[in-house]
Every structure is written in structure tokens, then in C-alpha cells.
KEDO-897887 format. One line per 8 residues: their letters; for each residue x, y, z of N, C-alpha, C, O. Coordinates in steps of 0.001 Angstrom, whole numbers. Layout:
KEDO-897887
A> X:Y:Z:X:Y:Z:X:Y:Z:X:Y:Z | ...;
This chain:
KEDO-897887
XXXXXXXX> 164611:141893:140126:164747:140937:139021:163457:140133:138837:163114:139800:137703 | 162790:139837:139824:161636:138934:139596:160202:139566:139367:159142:139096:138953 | 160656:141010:139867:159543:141346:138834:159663:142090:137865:158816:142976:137757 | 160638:142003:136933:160932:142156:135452:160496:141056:135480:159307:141021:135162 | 161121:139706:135829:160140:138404:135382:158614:138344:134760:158012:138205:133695 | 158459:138499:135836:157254:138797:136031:156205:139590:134955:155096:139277:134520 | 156796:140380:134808:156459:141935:134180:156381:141102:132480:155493:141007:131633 | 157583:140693:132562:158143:140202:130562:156882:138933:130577:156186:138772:129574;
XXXXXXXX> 156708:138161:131701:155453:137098:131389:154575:137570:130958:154399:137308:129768 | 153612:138443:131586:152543:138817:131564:152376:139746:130043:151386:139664:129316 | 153472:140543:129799:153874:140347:128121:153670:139612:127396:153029:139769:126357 | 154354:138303:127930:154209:137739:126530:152977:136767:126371:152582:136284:125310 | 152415:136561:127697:150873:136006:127741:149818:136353:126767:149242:135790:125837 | 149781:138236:127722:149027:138988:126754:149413:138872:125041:148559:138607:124196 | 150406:139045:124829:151040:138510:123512:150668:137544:122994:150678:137668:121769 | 150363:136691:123305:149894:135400:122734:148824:135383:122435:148588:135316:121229;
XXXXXXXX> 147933:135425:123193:146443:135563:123002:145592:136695:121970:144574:136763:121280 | 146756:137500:122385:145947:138729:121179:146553:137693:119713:145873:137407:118728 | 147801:137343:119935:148292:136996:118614:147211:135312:117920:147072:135099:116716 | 146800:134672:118687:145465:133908:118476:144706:134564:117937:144391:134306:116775 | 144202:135565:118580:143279:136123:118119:143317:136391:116425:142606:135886:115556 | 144560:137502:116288:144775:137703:115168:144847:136413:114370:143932:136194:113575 | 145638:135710:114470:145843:134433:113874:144486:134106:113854:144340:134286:112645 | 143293:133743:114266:141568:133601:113587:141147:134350:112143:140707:133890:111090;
XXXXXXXX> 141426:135493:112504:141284:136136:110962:142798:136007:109969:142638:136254:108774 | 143881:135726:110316:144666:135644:109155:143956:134039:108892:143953:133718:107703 | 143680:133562:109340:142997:131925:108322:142583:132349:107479:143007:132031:106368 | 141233:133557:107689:140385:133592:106279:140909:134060:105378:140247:133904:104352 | 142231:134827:105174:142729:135204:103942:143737:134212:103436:144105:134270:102263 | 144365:132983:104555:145136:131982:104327:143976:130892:103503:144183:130275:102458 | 142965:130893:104183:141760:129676:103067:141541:130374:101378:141709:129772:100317 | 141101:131883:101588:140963:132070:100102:142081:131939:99384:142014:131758:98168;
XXXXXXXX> 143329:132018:100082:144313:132195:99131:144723:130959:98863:145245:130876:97751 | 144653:129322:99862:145084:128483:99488:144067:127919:97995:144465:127364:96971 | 142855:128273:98341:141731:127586:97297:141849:128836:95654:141480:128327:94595 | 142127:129668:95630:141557:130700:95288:143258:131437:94535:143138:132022:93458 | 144346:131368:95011:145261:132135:94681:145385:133364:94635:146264:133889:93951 | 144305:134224:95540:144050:135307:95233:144115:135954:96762:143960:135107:97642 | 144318:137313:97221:144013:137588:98504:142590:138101:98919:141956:138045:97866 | 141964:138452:99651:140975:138648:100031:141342:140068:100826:141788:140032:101973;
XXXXXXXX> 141185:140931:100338:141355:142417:100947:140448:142699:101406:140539:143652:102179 | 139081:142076:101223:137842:142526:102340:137385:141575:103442:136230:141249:103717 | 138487:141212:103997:138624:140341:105170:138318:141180:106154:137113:141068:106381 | 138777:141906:106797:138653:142999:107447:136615:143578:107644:135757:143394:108508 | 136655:144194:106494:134751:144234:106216:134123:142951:106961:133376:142890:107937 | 134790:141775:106015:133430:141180:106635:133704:140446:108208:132848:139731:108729 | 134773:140691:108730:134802:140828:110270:133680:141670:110565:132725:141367:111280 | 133885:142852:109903:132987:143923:110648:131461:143789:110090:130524:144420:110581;
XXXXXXXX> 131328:142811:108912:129913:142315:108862:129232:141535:109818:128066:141626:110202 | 130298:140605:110211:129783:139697:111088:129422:140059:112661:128635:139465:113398 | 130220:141190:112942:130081:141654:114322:129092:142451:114388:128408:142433:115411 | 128723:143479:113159:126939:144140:113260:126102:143172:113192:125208:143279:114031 | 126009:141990:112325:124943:141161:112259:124889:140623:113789:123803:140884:114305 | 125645:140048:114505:125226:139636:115391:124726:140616:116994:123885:140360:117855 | 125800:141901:116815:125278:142913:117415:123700:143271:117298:122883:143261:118218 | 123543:143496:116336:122377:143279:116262:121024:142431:116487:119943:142980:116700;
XXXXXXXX> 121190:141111:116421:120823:140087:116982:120963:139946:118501:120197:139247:119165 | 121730:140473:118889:121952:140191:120698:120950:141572:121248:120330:141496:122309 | 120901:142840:120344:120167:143418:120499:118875:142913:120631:118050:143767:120955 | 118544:142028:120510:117048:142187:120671:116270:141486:121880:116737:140366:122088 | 115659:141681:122378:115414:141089:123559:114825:139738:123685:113896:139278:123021 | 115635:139050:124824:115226:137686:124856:116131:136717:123890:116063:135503:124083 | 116954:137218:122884:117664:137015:121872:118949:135784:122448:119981:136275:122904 | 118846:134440:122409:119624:133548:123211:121472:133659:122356:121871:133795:121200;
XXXXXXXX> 121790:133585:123016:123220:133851:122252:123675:132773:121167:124343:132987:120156 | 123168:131595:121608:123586:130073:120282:122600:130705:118699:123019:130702:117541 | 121442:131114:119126:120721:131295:117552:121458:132254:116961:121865:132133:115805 | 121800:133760:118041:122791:134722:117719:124163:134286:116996:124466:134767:115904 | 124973:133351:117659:125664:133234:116568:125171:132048:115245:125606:132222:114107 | 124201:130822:115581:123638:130557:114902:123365:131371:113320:123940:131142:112256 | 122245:132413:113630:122203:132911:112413:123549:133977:111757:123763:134114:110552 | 124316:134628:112828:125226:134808:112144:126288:134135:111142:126795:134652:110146;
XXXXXXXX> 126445:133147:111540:126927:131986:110999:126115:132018:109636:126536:132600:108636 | 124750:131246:109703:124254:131043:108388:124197:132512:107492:124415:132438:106282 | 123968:133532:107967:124495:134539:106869:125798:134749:106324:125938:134778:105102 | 126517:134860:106899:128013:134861:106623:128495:134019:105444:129257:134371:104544 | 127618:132271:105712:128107:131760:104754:127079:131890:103630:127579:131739:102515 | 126271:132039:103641:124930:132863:102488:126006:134096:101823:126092:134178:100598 | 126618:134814:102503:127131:135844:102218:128356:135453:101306:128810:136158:100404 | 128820:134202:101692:130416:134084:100848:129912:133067:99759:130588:132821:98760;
XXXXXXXX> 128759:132522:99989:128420:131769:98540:127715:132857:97521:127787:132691:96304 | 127139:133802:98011:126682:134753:96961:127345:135474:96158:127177:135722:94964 | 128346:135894:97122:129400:136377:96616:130025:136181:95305:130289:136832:94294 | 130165:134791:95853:131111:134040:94617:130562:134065:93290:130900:134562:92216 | 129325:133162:93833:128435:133287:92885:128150:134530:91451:128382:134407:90248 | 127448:135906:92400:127421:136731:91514:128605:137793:91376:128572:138779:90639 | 129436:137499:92039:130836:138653:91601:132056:137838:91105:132722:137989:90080 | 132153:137074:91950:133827:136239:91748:133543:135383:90862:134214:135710:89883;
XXXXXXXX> 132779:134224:90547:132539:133208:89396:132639:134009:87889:133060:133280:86992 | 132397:135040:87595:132825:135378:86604:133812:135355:86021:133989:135242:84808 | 134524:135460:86828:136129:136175:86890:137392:135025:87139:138607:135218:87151 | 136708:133913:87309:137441:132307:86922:137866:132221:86049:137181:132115:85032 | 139610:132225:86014:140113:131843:84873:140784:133362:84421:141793:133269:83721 | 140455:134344:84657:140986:135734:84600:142156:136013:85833:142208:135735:87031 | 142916:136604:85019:144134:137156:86223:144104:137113:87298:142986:137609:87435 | 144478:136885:88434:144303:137136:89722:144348:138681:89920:143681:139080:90875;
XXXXXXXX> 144927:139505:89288:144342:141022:90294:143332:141253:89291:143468:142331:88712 | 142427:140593:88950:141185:141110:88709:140155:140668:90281:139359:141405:90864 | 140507:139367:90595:139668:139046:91866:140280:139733:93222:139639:139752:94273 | 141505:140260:93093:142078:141179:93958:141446:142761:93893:141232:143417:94912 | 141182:143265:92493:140682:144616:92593:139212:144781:93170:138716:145902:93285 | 138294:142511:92440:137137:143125:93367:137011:142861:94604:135923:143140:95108 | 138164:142196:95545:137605:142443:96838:138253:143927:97146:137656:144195:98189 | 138881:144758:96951:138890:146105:97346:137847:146887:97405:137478:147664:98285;
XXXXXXXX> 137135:146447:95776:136187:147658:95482:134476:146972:96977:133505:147603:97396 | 134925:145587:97242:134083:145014:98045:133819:145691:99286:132841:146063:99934 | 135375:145708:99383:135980:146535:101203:135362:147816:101141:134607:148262:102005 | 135692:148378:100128:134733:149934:99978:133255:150320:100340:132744:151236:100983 | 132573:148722:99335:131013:148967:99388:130617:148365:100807:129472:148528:101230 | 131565:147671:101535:131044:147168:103158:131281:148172:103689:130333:148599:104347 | 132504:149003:103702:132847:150290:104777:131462:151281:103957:130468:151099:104660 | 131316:151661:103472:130023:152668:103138:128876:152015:103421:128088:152805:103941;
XXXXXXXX> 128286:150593:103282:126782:150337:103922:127130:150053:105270:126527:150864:105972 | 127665:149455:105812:127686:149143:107114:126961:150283:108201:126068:150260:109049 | 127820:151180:107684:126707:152297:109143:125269:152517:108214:124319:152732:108966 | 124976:152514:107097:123936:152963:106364:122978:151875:106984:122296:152396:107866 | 122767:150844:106853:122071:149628:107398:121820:149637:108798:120742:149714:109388 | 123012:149544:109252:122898:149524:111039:123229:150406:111708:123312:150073:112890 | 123469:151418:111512:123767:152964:111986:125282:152944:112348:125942:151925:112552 | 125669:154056:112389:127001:154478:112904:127545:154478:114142:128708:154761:114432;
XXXXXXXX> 126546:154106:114961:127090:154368:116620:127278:152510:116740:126718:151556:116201 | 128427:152686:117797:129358:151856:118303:128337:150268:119146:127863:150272:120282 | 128302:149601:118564:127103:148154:119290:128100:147187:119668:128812:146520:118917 | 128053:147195:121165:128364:146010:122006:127672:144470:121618:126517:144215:121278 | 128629:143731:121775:128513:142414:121722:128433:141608:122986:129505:141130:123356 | 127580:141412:123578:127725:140836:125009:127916:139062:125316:127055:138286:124902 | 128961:138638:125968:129146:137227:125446:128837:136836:127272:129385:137600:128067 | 128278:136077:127650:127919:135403:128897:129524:134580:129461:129885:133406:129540;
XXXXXXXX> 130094:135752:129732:131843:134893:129664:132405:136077:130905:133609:136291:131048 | 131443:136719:131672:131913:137950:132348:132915:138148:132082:133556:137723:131121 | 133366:139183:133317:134519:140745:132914:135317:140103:134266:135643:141103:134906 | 135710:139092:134886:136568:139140:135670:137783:138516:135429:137737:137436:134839 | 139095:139063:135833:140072:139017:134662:140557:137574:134981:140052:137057:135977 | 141456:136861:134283:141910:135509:134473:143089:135524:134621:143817:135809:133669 | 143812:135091:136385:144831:135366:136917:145479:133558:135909:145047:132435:135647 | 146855:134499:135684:147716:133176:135222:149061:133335:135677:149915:133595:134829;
XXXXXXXX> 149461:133197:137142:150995:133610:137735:150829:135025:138137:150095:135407:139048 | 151586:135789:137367:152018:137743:137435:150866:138267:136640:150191:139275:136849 | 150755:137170:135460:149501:137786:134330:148100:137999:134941:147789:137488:136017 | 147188:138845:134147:145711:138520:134639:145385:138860:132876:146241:139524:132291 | 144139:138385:132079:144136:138418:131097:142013:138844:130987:141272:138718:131962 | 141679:139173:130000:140109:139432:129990:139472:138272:129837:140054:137666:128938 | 138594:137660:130240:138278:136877:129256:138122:136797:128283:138909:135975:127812 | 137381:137279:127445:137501:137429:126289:138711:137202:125003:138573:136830:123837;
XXXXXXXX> 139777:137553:125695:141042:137117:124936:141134:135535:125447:141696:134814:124622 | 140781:135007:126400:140804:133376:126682:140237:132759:126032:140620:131707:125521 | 139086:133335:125895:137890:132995:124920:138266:132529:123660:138249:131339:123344 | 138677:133646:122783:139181:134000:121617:140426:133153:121386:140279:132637:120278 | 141425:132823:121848:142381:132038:121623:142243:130483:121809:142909:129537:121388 | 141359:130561:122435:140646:128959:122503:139612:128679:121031:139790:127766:120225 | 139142:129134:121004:138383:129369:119548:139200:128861:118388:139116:127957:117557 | 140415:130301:118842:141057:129672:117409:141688:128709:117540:141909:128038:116532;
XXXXXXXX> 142187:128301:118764:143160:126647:118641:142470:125839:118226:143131:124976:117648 | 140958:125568:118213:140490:124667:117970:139989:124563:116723:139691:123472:116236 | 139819:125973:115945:139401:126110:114474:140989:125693:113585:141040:125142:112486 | 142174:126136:114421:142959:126026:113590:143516:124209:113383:144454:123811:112692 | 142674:123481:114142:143595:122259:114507:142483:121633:113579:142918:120698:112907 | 140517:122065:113290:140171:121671:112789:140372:121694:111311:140419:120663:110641 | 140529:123291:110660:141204:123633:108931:142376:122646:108513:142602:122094:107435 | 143314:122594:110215:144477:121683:109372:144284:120249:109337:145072:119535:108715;
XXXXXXXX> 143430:119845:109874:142987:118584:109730:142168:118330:108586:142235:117185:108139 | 141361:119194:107976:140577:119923:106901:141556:119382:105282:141315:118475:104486 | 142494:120245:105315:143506:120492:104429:144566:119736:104543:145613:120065:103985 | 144474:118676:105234:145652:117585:105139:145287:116134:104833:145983:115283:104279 | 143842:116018:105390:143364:114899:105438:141950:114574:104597:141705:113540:103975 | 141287:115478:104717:139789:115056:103837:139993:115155:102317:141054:115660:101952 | 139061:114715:101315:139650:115090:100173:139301:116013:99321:139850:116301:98257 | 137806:116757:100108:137753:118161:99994:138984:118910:100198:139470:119541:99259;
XXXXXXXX> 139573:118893:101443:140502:119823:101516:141416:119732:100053:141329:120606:99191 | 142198:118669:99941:143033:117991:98985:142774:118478:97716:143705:118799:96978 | 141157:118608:97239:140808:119045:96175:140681:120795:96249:140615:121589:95310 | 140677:121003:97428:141028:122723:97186:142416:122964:97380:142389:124113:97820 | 143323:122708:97348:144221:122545:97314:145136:122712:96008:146043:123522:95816 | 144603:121651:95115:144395:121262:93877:144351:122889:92669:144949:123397:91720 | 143372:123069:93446:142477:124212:92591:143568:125603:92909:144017:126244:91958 | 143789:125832:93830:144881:126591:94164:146215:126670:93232:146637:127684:92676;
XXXXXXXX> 146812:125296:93189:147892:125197:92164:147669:125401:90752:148517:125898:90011 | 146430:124983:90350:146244:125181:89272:144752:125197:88757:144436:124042:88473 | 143873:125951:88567:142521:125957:88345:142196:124831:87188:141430:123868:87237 | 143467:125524:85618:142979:124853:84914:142852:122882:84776:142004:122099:84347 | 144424:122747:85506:144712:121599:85587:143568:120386:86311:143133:119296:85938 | 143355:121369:87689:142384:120940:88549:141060:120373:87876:140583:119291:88218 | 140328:121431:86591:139337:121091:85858:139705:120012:84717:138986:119194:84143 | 140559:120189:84640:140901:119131:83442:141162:117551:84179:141124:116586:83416;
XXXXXXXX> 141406:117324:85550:141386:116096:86577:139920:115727:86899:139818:114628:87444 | 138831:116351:86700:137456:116333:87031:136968:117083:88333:135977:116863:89029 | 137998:118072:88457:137334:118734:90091:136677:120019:89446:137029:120813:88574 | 135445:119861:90347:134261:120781:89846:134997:122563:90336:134343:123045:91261 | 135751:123157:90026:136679:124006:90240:135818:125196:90791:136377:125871:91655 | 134462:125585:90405:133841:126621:91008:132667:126362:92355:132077:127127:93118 | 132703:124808:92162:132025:123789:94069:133208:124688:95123:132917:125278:96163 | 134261:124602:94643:135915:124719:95544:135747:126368:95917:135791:126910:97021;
XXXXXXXX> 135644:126656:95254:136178:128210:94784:134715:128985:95732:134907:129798:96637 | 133290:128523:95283:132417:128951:96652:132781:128131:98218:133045:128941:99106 | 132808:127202:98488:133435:126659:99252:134757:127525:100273:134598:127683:101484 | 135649:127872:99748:136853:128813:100385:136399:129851:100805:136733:130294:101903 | 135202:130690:99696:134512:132024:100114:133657:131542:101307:134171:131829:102388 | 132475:130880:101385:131975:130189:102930:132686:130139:103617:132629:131078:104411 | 133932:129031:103897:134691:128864:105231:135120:130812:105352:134701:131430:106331 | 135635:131264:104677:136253:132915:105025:135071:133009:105868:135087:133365:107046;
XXXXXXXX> 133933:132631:105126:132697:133650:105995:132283:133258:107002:131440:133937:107589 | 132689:132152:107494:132788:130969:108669:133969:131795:110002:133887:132004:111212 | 134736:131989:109199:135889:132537:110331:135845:134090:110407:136109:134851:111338 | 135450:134306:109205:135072:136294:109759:133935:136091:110879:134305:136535:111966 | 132505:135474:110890:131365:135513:111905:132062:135570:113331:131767:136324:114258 | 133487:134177:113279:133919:133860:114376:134422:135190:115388:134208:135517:116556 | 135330:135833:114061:136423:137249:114350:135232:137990:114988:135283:138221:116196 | 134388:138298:114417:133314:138981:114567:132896:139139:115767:132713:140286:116174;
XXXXXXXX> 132620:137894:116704:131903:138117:117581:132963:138289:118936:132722:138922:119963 | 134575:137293:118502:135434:137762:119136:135355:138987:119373:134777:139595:120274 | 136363:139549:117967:136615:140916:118291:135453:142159:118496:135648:143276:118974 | 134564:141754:118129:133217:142664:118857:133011:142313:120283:132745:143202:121091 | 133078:141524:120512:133075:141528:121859:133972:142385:122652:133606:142955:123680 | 135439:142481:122030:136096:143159:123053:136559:144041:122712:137422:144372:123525 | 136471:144996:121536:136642:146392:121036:134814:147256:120891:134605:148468:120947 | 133696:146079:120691:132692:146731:120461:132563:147232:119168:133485:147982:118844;
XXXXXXXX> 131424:146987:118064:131208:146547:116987:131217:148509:116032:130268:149279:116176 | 132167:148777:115385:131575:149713:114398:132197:149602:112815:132497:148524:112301 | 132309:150686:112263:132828:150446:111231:134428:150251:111122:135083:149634:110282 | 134764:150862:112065:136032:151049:112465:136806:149692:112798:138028:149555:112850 | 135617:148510:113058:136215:147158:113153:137046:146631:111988:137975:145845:112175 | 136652:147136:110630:137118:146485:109975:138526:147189:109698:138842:147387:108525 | 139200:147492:110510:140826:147860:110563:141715:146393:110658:142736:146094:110040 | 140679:145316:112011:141116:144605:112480:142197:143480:111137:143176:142794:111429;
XXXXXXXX> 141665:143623:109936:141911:143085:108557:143351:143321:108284:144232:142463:108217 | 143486:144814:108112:144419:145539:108298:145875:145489:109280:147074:145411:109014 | 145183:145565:110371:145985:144932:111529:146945:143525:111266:148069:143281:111706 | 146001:142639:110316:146504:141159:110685:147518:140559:109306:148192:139541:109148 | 147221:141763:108450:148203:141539:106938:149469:141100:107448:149959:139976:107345 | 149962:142158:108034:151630:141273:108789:151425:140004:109216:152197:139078:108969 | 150431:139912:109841:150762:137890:110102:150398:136811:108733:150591:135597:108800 | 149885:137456:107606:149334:136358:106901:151054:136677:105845:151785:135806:105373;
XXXXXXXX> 151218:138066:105777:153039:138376:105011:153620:137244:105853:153738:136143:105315 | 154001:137412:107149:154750:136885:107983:154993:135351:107877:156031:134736:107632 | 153820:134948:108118:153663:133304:108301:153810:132945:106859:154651:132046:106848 | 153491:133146:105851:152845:133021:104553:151271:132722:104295:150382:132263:105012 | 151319:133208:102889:149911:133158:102699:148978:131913:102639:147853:131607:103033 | 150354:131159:101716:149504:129797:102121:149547:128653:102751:149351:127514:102328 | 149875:129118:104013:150456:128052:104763:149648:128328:106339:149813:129489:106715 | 148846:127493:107270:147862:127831:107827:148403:128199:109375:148182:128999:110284;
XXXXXXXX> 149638:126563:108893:150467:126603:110504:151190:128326:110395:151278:128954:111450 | 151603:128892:109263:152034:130292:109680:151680:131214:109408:152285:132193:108969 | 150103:130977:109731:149283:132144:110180:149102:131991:111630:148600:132938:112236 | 149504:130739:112387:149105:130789:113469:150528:131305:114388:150594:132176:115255 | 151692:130342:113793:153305:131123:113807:153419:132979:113625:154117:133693:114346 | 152781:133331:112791:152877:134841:112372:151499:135110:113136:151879:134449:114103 | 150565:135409:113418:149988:135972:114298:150390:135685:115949:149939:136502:116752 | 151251:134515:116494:152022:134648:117791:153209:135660:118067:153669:136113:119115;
XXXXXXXX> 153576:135870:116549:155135:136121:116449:154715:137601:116768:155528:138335:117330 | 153011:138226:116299:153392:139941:116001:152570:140190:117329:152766:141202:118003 | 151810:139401:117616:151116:139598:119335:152124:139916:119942:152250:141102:120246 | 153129:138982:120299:154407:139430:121231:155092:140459:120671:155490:141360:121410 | 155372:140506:119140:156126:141828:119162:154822:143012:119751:154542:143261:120924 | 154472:143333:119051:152993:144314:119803:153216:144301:121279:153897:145263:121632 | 152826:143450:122320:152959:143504:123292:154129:143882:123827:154087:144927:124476 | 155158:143334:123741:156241:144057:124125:156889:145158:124017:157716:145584:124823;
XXXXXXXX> 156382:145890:122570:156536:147247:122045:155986:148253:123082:156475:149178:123731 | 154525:147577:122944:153679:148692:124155:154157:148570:125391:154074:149700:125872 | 154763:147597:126447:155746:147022:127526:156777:148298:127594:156705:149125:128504 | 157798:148373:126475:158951:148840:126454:159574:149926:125727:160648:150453:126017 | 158812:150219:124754:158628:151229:124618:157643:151969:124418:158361:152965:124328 | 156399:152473:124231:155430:153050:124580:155771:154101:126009:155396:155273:126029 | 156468:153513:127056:156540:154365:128141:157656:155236:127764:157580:156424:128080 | 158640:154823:127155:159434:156077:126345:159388:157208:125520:159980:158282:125630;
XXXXXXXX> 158253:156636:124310:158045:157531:123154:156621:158251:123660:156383:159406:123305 | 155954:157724:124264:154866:158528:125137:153520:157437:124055:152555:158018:123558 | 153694:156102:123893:152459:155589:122966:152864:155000:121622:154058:155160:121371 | 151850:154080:120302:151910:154311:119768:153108:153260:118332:153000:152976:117139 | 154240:153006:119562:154653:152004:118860:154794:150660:118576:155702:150176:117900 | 153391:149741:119385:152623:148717:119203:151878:148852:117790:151572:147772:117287 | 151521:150051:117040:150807:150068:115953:152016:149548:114778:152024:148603:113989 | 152577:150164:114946:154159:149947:113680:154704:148751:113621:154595:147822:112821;
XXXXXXXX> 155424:148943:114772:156415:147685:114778:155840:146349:114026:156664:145644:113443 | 154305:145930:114016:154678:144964:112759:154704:144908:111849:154895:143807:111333 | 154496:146271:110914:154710:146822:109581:156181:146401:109590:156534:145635:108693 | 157115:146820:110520:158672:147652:110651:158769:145733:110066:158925:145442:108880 | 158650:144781:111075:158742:143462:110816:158521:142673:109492:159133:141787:108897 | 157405:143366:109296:156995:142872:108288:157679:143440:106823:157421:142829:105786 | 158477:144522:106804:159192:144997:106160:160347:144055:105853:160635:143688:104714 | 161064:143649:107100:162094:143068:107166:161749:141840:106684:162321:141562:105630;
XXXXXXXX> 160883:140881:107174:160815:139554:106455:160639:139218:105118:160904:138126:104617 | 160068:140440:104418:159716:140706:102999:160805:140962:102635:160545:141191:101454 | 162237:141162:102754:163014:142276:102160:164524:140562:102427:165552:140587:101751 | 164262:139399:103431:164388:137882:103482:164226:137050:103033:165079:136317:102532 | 162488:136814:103085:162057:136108:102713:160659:136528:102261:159725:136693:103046 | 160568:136724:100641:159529:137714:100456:158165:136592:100117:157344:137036:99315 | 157894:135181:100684:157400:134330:100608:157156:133898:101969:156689:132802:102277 | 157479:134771:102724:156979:134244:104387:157961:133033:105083:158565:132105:104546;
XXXXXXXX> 157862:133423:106419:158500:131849:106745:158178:130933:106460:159063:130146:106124 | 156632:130421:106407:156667:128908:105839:155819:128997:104602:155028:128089:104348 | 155938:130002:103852:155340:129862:102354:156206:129430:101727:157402:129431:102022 | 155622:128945:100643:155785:127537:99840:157004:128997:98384:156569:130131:98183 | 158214:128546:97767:158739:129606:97241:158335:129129:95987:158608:127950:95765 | 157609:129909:94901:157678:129577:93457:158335:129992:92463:158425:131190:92194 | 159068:128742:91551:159974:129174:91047:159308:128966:89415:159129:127832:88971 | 158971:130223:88600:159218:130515:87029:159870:130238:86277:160630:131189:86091;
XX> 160196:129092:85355:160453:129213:84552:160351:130021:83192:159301:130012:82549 | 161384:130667:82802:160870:131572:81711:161549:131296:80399:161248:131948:79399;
């Protein structure tokens, strides 16, 4: 009996931490969508932008790890103000799946340059955090996942402090409910709108160097995007506390899948099961647990 105990802890440990993890990148599609109303489908990419840029940077010799993420950082957000700038600012005031079709066609043009730029083979991220595992009771965990879940507790406690209290946040907020209204109150609606694209590019650098660190940087990173849609469905989109609720909720399912069954089916059903979930909460509550429900008048 006690070591099933045992066994289900170290589950749901591991569970947690990966689900932090995830929960880091469901923010950035929870920020564009609170400022923006729109999703960000190349969340994913620019994880995997941020983890070559700095791969690259650690590549080089003598290369101190603070400038490393330093300049990753300042590109990232170079990267989400340009963005806006020359692709998305157009498109203010136009439908939302018009700014939905261009971050797809975005996700496309990052998955095709990415190896073109920095080649195709697989670049380690090396973080000065060694490889010896971190005993917690029955559990032992990488660092790296300690790492990573500390990161995000503290990014997530800073956004919600962000978005509850400053009046930046307040004013992206604003812009979210209503662009036009927002402009017609005097909020400079496209300051906001680059603004949401930066912070994304703020928390992809972060994902970045996380999850490069502990999968190792290729194109193939940008699945991680993919991976984390169930927690931003789950929690809701615009709601920050349940991205952090929905990325705990699918870590543990994940973990326990691979726990309990994986040794049955021979693998495999850690990948599903939060689709399978995420099916179900959609089919409940097709607004997430703590998304906000909107009601049409027609």
C-alpha cells in the first residue's frame, strides 16, 4: 500500500511541474487573447524561435548565460512589436479570423525558416542548474522542471498582478472587450494591441529556454504550442488563473496516464488523454472552467 502511495505522489509531482510548465506558454495565448480577442496559433513557433535564438547564443564561446537570455529576450520582444506592426496593425478592426488565419500562415513561415536560418540538427540549451535529480519524499524530479515551474509561479503571480491592478493592464483589458469602444474612451488601441504581442514574446523566450533546455531545441519544439491548446480550452482563454488551473489539471492527467496506463497499452496514452479531456469540457462547458460565458443578443 505505501508504495502505491508513494508511486501516485511522485505522479502527481511530476504532474505538476510539467503542468507549470505548460501553464508558461498557455499565458502567451491567454495575453493575446485577453488584449487582442484573437488566438495566437503561432505560439508554439515562437517557443521554438526563442529556443534557437538562444541556442544559438549559448553556442558561442565564452557566451555568459544572463546576456543569452538577455538578448533573447530583447529579440523576442523586437519580434512581437514588428509583428504587429507590419502584419497585425492592419488588420485592426477586421474580423477576428482574419488575425487568426495570419498567425497560422505565421506558424507555417516559422516552421519552414527555422531550420533554413539555424540548421536542422537538434541544439542543446545548457542552463548552469545541473542534471542531479531533486529528491522530494518517493519523488525525484530534473531540475529543470523545478526550474521551470518556479519561473512560471512567479511570471504568473506577476501578469496577474499586471491585469488586475496597473492601469495598463486595465486598459488592455478594455481593448479586448471592445476595440472600438476602447478607442472611442481615448485608449490608444494599437499602444495595447503591440504591447500583448511583446509580453507573448516575453513568455515564448521564457518557454524557450525552459523547454529547450529539457527536450533540446529543433523544429519539432514548436509542437510544444500544440501540446498546451488543451490547457488554454480547459482553463479558458481568457482567464490567466485557468491557464495555470488547466495546465495543472492536464500535467496530472498526462502523468498519470503514462503511470497507469501506458504499461498496459504498451505507450502512448499520455499524448491523447488531454485531447479526450478536452473534448469533454468543450462538449460542458464550451467556455472553459473559468472563462468568462458571452451572451448575444440577437
Amino acid at each position: 500500500m505505501s508504495e502505491d502511495l508513494d508511486f501516485l505522489f511522485a505522479l502527481l509531482l511530476n504532474g505538476v511541474s510539467i503542468g507549470l510548465m505548460y501553464s508558461l506558454i498557455a499565458l502567451g495565448f491567454v495575453l493575446v487573447y485577453k488584449a487582442t480577442d484573437a488566438i495566437n496559433f503561432a505560439q508554439g513557433e515562437f517557443v521554438m524561435l526563442a529556443g534557437l535564438i538562444v541556442a544559438m547564443m549559448l553556442s558561442i564561446e565564452g557566451m555568459p548565460l544572463a546576456v543569452a537570455v538577455a538578448v533573447t529576450l530583447a529579440v523576442m520582444i523586437g519580434f512581437g512589436f514588428g509583428l504587429e506592426r507590419v502584419v497585425l496593425r492592419p488588420l485592426l478592426g477586421r474580423p477576428v479570423v482574419a488575425v487568426i488565419m495570419a498567425t497560422i500562415g505565421l506558424a507555417a513561415v516559422l516552421r519552414g525558416l527555422g531550420p533554413v536560418i539555424f540548421g536542422s540538427e537538434t541544439r542543446a540549451v545548457s542552463l548552469p542548474i545541473g542534471d542531479e535529480p531533486i529528491v522530494l519524499g518517493p519523488a525525484s524530479l530534473p531540475p529543470i522542471q523545478v526550474a521551470g515551474a518556479i519561473v512560471a509561479i512567479v511570471f504568473f503571480l506577476v501578469f496577474s498582478w499586471f491585469f488586475k491592478k496597473s492601469r495598463m493592464g486595465v486598459a488592455m483589458r478594455a481593448v479586448a472587450d471592445n476595440q472600438q469602444v476602447a478607442q472611442a474612451m481615448g485608449i490608444n488601441v494599437e499602444r495595447y494591441f503591440a504591447l500583448a504581442w511583446a509580453m507573448a514574446g516575453v513568455v515564448s523566450a521564457l518557454g524557450g529556454i525552459v523547454w529547450g533546455s529539457m527536450l533540446g531545441v529543433d523544429v519539432h519544439l514548436a509542437l510544444v504550442g500544440l501540446k498546451v491548446f488543451p490547457v488554454v480550452i480547459l482553463g479558458g482563454l481568457d482567464s490567466i488563473g485557468g491557464a495555470l488551473v488547466g495546465g495543472l489539471i492536464i500535467g496530472i492527467v498526462e502523468s498519470l496516464a503514462a503511470g497507469y496506463l501506458d504499461p498496459y497499452v504498451g505507450g502512448g496514452t499520455k499524448d491523447f488523454a488531454p485531447y479526450v479531456l478536452m473534448i469533454l469540457v468543450l462538449m460542458i462547458r464550451p467556455y472553459g472552467i473559468f472563462g468568462k460565458r458571452k451572451i448575444e443578443r440577437v
